[in-house]
C-alpha positions in Angstrom: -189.0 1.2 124.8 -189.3 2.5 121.4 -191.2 6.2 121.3 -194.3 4.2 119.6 -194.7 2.2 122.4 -197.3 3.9 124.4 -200.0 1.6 122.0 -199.5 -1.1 124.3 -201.0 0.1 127.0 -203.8 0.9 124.9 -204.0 -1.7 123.2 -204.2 -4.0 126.0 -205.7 -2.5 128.6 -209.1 -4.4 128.3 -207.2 -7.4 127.7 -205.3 -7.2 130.9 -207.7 -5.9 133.2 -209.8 -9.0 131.9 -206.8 -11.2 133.0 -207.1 -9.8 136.3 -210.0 -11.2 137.1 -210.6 -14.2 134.7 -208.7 -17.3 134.6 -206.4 -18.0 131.8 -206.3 -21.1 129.7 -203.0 -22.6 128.3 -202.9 -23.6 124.6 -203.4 -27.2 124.3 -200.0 -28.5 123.4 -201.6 -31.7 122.1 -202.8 -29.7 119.3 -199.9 -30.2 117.2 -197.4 -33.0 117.7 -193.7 -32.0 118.5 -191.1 -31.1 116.0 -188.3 -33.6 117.4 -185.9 -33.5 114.1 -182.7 -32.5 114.3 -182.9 -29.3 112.6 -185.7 -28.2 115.1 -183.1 -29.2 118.0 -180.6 -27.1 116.2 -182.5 -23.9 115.9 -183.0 -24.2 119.7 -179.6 -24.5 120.5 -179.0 -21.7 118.2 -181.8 -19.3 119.8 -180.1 -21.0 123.7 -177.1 -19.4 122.6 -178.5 -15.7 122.2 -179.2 -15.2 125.6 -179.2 -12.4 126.7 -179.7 -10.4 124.1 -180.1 -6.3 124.2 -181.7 -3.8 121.8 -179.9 -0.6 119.7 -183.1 0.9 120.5 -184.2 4.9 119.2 -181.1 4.7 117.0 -181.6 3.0 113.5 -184.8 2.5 113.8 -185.4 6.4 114.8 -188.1 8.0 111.9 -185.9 11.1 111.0 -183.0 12.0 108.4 -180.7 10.0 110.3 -179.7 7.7 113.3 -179.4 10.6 115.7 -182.7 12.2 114.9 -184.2 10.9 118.4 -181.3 12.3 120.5 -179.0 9.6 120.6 -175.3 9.6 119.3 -174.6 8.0 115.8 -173.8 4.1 116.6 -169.6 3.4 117.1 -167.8 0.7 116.8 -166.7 0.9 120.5 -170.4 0.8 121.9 -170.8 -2.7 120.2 -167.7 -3.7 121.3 -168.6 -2.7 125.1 -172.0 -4.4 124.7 -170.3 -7.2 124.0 -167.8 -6.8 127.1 -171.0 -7.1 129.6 -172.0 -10.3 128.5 -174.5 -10.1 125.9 -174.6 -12.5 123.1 -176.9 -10.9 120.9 -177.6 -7.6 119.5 -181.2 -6.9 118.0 -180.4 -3.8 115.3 -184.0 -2.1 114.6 -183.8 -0.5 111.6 -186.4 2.0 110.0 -186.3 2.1 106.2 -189.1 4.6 105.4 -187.6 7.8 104.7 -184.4 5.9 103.0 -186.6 4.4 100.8 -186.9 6.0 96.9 -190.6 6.3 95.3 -192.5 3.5 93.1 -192.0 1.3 91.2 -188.7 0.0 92.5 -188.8 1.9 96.3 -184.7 2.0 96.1 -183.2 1.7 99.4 -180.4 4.3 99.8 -177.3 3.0 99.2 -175.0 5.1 101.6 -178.3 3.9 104.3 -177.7 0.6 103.3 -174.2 0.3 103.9 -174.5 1.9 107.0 -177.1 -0.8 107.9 -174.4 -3.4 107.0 -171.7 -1.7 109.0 -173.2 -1.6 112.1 -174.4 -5.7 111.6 -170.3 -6.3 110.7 -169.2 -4.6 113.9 -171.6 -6.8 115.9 -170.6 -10.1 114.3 -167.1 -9.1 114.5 -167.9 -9.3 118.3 -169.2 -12.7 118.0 -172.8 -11.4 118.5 -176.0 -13.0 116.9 -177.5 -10.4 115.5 -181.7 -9.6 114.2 -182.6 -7.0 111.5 -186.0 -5.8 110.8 -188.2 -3.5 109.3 -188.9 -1.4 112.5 -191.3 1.4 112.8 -192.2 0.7 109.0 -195.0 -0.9 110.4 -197.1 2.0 111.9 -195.4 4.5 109.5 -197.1 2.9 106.7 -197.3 -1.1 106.4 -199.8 -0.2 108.7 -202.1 1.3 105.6 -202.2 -2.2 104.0 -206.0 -2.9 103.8 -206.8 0.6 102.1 -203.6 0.6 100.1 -203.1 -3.3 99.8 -201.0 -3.8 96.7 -198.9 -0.6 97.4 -197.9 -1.8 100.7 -197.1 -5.4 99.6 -194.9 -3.9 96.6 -192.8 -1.3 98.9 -192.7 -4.2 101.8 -191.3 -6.7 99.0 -189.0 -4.8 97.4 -187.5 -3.4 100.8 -187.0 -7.3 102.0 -185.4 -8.1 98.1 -182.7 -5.4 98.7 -182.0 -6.3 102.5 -181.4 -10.4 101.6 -179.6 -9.5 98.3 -177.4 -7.5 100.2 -176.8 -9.5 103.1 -177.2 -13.5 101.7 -173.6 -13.8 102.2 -173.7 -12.8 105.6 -172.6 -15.5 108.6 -175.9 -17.4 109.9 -175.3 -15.5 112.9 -177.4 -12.8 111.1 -180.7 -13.4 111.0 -183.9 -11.0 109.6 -187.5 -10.1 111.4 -190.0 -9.6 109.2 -191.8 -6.4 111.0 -191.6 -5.4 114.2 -194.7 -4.9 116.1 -196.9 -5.2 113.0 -200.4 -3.7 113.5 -202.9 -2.3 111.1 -205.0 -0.3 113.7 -203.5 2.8 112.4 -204.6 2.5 108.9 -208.0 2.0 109.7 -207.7 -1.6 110.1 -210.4 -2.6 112.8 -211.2 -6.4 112.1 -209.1 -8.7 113.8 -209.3 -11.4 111.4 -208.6 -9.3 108.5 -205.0 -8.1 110.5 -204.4 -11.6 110.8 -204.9 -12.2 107.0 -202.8 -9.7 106.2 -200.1 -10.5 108.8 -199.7 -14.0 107.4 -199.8 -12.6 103.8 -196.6 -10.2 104.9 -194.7 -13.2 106.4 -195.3 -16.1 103.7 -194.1 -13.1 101.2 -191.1 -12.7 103.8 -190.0 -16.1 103.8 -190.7 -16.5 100.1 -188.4 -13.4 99.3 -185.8 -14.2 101.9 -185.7 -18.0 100.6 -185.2 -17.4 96.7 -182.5 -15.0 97.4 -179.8 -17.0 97.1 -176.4 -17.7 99.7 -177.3 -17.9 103.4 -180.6 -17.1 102.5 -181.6 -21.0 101.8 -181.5 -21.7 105.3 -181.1 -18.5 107.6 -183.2 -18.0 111.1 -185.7 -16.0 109.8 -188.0 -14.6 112.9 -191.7 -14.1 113.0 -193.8 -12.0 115.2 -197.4 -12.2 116.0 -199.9 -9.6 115.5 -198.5 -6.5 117.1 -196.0 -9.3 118.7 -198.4 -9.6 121.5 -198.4 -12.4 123.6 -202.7 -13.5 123.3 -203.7 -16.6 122.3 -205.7 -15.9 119.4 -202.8 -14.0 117.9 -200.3 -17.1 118.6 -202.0 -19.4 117.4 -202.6 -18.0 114.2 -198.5 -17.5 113.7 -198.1 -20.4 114.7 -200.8 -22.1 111.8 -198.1 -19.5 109.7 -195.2 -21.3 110.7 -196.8 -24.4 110.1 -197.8 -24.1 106.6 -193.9 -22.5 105.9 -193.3 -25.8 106.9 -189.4 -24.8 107.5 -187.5 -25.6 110.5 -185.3 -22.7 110.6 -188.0 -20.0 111.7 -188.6 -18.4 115.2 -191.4 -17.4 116.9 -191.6 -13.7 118.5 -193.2 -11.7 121.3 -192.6 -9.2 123.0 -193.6 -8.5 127.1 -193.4 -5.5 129.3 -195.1 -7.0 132.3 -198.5 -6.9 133.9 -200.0 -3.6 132.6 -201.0 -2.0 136.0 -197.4 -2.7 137.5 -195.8 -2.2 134.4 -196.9 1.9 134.2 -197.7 1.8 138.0 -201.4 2.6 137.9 -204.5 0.8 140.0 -202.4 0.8 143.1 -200.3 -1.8 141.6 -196.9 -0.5 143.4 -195.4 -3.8 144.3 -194.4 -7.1 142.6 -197.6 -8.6 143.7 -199.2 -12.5 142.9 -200.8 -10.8 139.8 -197.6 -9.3 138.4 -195.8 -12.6 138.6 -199.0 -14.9 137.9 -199.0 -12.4 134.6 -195.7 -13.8 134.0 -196.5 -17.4 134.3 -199.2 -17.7 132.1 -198.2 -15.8 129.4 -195.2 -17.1 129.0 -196.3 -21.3 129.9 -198.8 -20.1 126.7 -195.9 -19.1 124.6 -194.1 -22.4 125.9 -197.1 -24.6 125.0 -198.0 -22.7 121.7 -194.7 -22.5 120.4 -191.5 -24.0 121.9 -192.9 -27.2 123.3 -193.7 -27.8 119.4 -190.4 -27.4 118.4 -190.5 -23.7 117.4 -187.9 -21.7 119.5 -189.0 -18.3 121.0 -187.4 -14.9 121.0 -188.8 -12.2 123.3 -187.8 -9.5 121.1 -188.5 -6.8 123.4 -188.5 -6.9 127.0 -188.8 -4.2 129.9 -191.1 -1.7 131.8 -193.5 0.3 130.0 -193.0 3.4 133.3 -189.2 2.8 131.8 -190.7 5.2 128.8 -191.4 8.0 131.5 -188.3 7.4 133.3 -186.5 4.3 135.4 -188.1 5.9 138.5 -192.0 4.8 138.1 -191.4 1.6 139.6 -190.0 1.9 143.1 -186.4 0.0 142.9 -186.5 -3.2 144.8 -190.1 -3.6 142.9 -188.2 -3.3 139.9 -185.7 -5.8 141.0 -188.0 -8.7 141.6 -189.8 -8.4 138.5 -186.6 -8.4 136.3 -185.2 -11.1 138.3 -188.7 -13.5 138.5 -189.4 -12.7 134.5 -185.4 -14.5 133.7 -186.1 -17.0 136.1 -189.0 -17.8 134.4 -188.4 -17.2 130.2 -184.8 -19.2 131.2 -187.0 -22.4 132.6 -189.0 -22.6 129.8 -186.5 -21.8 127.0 -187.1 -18.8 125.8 -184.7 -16.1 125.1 -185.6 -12.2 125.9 -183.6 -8.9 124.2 -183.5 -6.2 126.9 -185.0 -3.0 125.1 -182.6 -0.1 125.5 -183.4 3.4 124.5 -180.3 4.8 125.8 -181.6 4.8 129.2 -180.0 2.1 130.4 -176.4 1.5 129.1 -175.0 5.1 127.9 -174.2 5.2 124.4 -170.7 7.4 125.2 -170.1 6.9 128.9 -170.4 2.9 128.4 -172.0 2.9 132.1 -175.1 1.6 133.4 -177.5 3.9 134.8 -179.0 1.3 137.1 -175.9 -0.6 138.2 -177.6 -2.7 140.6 -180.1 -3.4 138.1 -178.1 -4.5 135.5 -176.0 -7.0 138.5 -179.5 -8.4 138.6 -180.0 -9.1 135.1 -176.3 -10.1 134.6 -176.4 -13.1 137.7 -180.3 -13.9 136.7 -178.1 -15.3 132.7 -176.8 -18.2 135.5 -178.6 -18.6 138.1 -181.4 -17.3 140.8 -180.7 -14.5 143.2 -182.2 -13.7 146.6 -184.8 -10.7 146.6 -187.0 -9.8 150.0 -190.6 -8.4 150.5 -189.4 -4.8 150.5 -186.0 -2.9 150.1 -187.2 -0.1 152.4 -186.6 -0.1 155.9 -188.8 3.1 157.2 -188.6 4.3 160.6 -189.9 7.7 161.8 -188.5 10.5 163.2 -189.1 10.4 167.1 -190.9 7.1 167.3 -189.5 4.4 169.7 -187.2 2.5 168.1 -188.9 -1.1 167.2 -187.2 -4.2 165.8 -188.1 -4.8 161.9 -188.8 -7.3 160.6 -188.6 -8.6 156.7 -189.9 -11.3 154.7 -186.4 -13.1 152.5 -187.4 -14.1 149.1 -184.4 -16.7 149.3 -185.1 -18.6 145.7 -183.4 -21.2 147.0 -180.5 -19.7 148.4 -179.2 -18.8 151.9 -178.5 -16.0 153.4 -174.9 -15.8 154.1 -173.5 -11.9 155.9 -175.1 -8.8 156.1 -172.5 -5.6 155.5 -173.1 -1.5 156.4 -170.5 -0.8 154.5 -166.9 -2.9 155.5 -168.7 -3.5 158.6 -169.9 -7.0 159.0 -173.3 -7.1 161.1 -173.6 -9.6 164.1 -175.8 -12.2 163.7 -178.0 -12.7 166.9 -177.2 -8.9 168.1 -177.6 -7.0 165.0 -180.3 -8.9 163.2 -181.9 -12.6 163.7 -182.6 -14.8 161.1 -185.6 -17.5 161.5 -186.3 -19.6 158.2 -187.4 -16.5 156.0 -188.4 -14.0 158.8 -185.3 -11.6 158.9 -185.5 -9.6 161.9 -183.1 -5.9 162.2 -182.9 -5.1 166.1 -184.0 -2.1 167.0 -180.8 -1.0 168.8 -178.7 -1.5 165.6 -181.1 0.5 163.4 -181.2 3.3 166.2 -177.2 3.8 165.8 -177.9 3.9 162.0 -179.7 6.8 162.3 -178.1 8.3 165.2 -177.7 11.4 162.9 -180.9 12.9 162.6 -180.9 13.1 159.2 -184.3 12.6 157.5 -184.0 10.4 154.1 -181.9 7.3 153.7 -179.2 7.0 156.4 -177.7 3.7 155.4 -177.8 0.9 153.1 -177.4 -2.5 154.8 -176.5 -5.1 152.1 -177.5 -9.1 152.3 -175.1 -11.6 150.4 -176.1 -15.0 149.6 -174.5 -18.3 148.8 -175.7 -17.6 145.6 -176.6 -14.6 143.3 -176.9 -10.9 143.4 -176.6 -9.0 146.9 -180.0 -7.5 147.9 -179.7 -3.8 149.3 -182.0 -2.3 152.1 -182.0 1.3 152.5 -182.2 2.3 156.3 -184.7 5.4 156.0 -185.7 8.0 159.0 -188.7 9.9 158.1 -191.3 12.0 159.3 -195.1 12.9 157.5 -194.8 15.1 154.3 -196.2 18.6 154.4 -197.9 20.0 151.4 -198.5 23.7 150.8 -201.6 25.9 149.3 -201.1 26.8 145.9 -202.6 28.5 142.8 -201.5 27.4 139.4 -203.4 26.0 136.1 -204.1 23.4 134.2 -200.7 23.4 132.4 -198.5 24.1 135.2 -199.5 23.3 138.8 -196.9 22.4 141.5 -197.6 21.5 144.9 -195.3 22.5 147.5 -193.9 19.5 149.2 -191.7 18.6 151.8 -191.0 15.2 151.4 -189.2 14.3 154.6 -187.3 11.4 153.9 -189.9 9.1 152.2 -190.7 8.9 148.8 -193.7 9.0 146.9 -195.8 5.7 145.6 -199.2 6.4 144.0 -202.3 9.2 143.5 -205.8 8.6 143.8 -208.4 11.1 142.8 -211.8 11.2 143.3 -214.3 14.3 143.5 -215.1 15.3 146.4 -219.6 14.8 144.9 -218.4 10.8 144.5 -216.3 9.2 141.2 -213.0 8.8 140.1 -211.4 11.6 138.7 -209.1 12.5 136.0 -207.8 9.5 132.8 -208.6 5.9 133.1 -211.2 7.1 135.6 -212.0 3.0 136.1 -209.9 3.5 139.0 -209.2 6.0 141.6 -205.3 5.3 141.5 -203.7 7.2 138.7 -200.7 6.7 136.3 -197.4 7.9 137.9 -195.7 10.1 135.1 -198.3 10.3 133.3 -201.1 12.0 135.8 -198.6 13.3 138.3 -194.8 13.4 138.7 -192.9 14.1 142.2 -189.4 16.1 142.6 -187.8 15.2 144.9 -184.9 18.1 143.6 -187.2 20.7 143.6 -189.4 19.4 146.3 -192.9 19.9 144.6 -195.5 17.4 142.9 -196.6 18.0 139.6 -199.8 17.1 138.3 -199.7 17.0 134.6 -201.8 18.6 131.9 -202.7 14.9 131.0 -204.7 14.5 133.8 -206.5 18.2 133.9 -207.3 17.2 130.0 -209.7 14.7 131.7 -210.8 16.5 135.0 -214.0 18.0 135.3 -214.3 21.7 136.9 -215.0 21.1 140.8 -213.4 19.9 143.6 -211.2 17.3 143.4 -209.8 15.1 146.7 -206.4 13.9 146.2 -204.5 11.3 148.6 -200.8 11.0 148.2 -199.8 7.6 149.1 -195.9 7.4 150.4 -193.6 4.6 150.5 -193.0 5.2 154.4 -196.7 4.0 154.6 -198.1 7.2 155.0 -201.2 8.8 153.0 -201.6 12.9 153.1 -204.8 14.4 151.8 -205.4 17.6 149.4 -208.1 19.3 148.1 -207.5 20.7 144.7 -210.6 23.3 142.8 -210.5 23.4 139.3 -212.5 26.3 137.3 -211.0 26.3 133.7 -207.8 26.3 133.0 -207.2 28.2 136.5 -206.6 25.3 139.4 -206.5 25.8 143.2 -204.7 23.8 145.7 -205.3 23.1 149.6 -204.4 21.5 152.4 -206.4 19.2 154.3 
């Protein structure tokens, strides 16, 4: 996710909590009768052939001097080709233009910028990639300012967009331009909806005006339009799509962009798992999209996709959580037609090392392009240090599929000794789990992996724990560590509450707080951090923390806060 991301979960918050408790309503797709022509069918077939598509994300599109000025490596030639080596079939380029941009009246884009613009998107269609261009964080950076500063904004924007088509109308079809990414006018003061919505439309129907005049390609190139802040509401689709409408031009594309069901997505509220409401989140926003957009004829691009946690780091969603949402969400946008661009910061395929961080990840994302893969209820098999050994058993997620061997290793389990297998219920016996942990060693002890008949292998990790001990400690409000020995098990989620009644510390409408952003284990250091974030909205007192564990485990604190000076206890 881009650094300008964390608005979502601002923005939506009251939107998604709603959602939780609130039925949703589809768009009517009666509204508007079908686009059947053959230039409608086209444009889908053309948007089909993208998937899956990835993002150069905090590269071009980074708000400094240059390309590297958010820490990643300036773009080679190599890196395109090795994105195009894993499969994907289109690149999405976000470009900033702001500080490359001269002053009024003619805003003159950088030459030496441009160009380098234009040699990235010739490297990418050299690799046979469909690629998007845009005008990227332009839109909080200063599009944004449009009501206050209405004509200035419209100038800058239109004279940006008449040097971009100029210099690419000759460019293969395969190229094709996004008016704004994530356009919002909240940060310019902006605080009627309708009036964003105005403006939005005014931005595209200049877009496509400018784009369309230009000459070459230009006359017909896929030309991609978001919705206000390219969110995924109703209100804000339908009023793109009354846009696209009046454009009355069958080569645009509708866009949104989706990083899950907001609790999950951050992990906050005790949403740890890939629960109903994650996956129901799924359904109807994206059967709205279908109805709204692509079951009128108006193919769909989710231009971003991911976790918002992913901002934090990879590890704020437990793994095999991860995992079924990644695999459910393709599943899902491939069913109804759409096609979603994995957002990549650099923390998921390495810019210089051409590896993926996640490996099994990205073998779930790479088999989900074809065809469904097998998941199960948990990939954590916990069994404590000392207890008598039990058989486990796990719900399959088969999608489908069977369930064809289990492996530790080269070793091929027995079916009938090892484990039993009844419909979905897979059951490990407990004497083959005991020998798996025959070492004594606390943490994970072996990984057991399930292959199917079809799609990606499924992993459980064979874990011997025992209950975490915290320790007493003194610290304040901008550094304070908790002693921990984690013994084996991993943590899952915070709550906070003082100990005189309430939830305590930020988005104190519930007791579970934001992992990463309220507190952050380590497991290298073996200590929990809770963050300044969450002493910024702590009041002095005492302050009853409950550390939930993976293993299934909860251990209580007591923490004393008088200033900036903090106190921690066991309980």
């Amino acid at each position: 996710m881009a650094k300008k991301k964390s608005f979502l979960s601002l923005a939506f918050i009251a939107v998604l909590l709603l959602a939780m408790v609130t039925p949703a309503v589809s768009a009517d797709s009666s509204e508007q009768a079908p686009h059947t022509n053959a230039a409608a069918a086209n444009l889908q077939s053309y948007v089909d052939a993208m998937q899956p598509g990835w993002n150069l994300g905090n590269t071009l599109d980074a708000t400094g001097a240059d390309e590297t000025s958010w820490g990643n490596p300036a773009v080679t030639q190599e890196l395109i080709k090795k994105i195009a080596a894993q499969g994907y079939k289109s690149i999405r380029i976000p470009v900033t233009w702001d500080v490359h941009v001269g002053a009024a009246p003619g805003y003159t884009i950088d030459p030496a910028y441009l160009t380098r613009v234009q040699q990235v998107v010739d490297w990418a269609i050299g690799e046979n990639l469909y690629v998007m261009i845009n005008l990227h964080h332009d839109s909080w950076l200063w599009i944004s300012k449009m009501e206050q500063q209405h004509d200035q904004v419209l100038a800058r924007y239109n004279a940006i967009w008449t040097q971009i088509a100029s210099k690419f109308k000759n460019h293969s079809s395969k190229l094709m331009f996004e008016s704004v990414n994530e356009p919002r006018f909240s940060d310019g003061g902006t605080t009627d909806e309708n009036k964003a919505l105005q403006m939005l439309d005014e931005l595209n129907v200049s877009f496509h005006s400018i784009v369309r005049n230009s000459g070459g390609m230009n006359a017909t190139r896929p030309l991609v339009l978001p919705t206000l802040e390219t969110s995924p509401t109703q209100t804000r689709m339908d009023s793109l799509n009354n846009t696209i409408t009046k454009l009355n031009d069958s080569n645009l594309i509708a866009t949104v962009h989706y990083y899950g069901f907001w609790p999950f997505s951050v992990n906050i509220a005790g949403y740890t798992k890939f629960d109903t409401d994650t996956q129901n989140d799924i359904n109807t926003t994206f059967t709205n999209v279908y109805n709204t957009f692509t079951a009128k004829g108006i193919p769909v691009i989710v231009g971003e996709y991911g976790l918002l946690g992913f901002d934090k780091n990879t590890g704020v969603i437990e793994q095999g959580e991860k995992l079924k949402f990644f695999e459910y969400l393709a599943y899902y946008l491939k069913s109804k037609q759409i096609t979603p661009m994995l957002w990549d910061n650099g923390q998921h395929f390495g810019r210089t090392t051409y590896q993926w961080s996640d490996p099994q990840l990205y073998n779930m994302m790479k088999t989900s392009w074809s065809k469904r893969s097998s998941t199960a209820e948990s990939d954590l098999i916990n069994l404590k240090k000392g207890a008598s050994a039990k058989d486990v058993t796990v719900k399959l997620n088969l999608n489908g599929n069977t369930l064809s061997s289990i492996f530790f290793g080269s070793q091929q389990l027995v079916q009938g000794t090892d484990y039993t297998l009844s419909g979905d219920q897979l059951t490990f016996k407990a004497a083959r789990l005991t020998s798996l942990i025959s070492s004594g060693m606390l943490g994970v002890n072996a990984v057991l992996t399930a292959h199917f008949n079809k799609g990606a292998d499924w992993n459980f990790n064979v874990i011997l724990y025992d209950t975490p001990v915290l320790s007493n400690v003194q610290g304040t409000t901008s550094s304070f560590k908790i002693p921990a020995v984690f013994n084996g098990t991993t943590l899952a989620t915070m709550e906070a509450v003082y100990s005189t009644g309430g939830n305590a510390g930020p988005q104190n409408w519930t007791p579970y707080k934001e992992f990463a952003y309220a507190f952050t284990p380590s497991y290298s250091t073996n200590e929990i951090s809770l963050l300044p974030a969450f002493f910024n909205e702590v009041n002095n007192g005492d302050v009853i923390l409950k550390f939930h564990f993976w293993n299934g485990e909860m251990v209580s604190y007591k923490i004393t806060k008088n200033g900036t000076s903090v106190t921690g206890v066991t309980m």
